[in-house]
C-alpha positions as a Markdown table, in Angstrom:
| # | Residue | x | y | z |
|---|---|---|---|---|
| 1 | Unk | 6.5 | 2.2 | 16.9 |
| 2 | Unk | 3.9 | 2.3 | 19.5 |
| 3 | Unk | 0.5 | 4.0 | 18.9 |
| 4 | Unk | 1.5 | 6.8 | 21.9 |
| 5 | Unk | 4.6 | 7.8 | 19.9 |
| 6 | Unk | 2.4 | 9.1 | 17.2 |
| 7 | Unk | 1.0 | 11.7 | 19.5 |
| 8 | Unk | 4.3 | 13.3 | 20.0 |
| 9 | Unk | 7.1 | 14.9 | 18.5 |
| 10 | Unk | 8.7 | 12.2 | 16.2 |
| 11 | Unk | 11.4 | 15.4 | 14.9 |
| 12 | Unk | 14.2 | 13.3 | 17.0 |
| 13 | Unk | 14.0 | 9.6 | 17.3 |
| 14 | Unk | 16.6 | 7.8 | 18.5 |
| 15 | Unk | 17.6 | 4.2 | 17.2 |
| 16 | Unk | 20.6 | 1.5 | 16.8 |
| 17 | Unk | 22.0 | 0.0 | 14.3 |
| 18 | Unk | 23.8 | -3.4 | 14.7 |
| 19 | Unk | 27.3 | -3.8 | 12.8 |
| 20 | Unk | 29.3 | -6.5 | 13.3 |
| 21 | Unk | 28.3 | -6.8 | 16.6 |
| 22 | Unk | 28.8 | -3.1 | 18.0 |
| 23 | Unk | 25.1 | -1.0 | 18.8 |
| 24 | Unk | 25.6 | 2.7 | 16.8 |
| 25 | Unk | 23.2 | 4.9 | 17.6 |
| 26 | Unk | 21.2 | 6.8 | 14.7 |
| 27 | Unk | 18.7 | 10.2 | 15.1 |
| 28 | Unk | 15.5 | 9.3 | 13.2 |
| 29 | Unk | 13.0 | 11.5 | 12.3 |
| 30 | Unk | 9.4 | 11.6 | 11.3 |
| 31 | Unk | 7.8 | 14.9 | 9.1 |
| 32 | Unk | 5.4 | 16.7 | 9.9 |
| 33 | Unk | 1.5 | 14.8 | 10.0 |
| 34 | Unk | -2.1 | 16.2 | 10.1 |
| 35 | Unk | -4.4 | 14.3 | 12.1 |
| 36 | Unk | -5.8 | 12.5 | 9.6 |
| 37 | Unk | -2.3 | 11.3 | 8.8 |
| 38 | Unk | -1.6 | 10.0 | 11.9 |
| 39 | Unk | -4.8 | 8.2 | 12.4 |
| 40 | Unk | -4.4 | 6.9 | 9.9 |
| 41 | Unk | -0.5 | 5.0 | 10.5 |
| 42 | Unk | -2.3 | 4.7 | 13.9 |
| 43 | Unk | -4.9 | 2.5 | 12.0 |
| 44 | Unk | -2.3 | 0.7 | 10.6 |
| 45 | Unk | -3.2 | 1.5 | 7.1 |
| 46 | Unk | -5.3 | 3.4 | 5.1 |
| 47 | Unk | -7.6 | 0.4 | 4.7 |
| 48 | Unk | -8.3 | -0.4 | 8.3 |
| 49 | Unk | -8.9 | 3.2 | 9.0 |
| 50 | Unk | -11.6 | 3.4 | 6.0 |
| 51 | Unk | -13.1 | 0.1 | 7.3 |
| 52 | Unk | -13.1 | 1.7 | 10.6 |
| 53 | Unk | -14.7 | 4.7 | 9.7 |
| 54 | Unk | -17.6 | 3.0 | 7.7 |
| 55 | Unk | -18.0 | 0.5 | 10.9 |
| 56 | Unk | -19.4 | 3.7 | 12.7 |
């Protein structure tokens, strides 16, 4: 998932599944984050983002 997706609505996400050799498309979706949450996943994980934060 790229780093711009997290900045907007992730309530419909479509995506494919590959079954014996036919493409199905799936609706994904994502709940509801706070900021913090989604700096976070944009961090990568909640490690980076605390090293990040300290770095500052």
């Amino acid at each position: 998932m790229k780093q711009k997706a997290l900045d907007e609505d992730m309530k419909e996400i479509k995506a494919y599944v590959i079954r014996q050799g036919k493409a199905e498309e799936i609706s994904l979706y994502v709940a509801d984050m706070t900021p913090d949450e989604r700096k976070i996943v944009k961090a990568g994980c909640l490690i980076n983002y605390n090293r990040a934060r300290k770095n500052q």
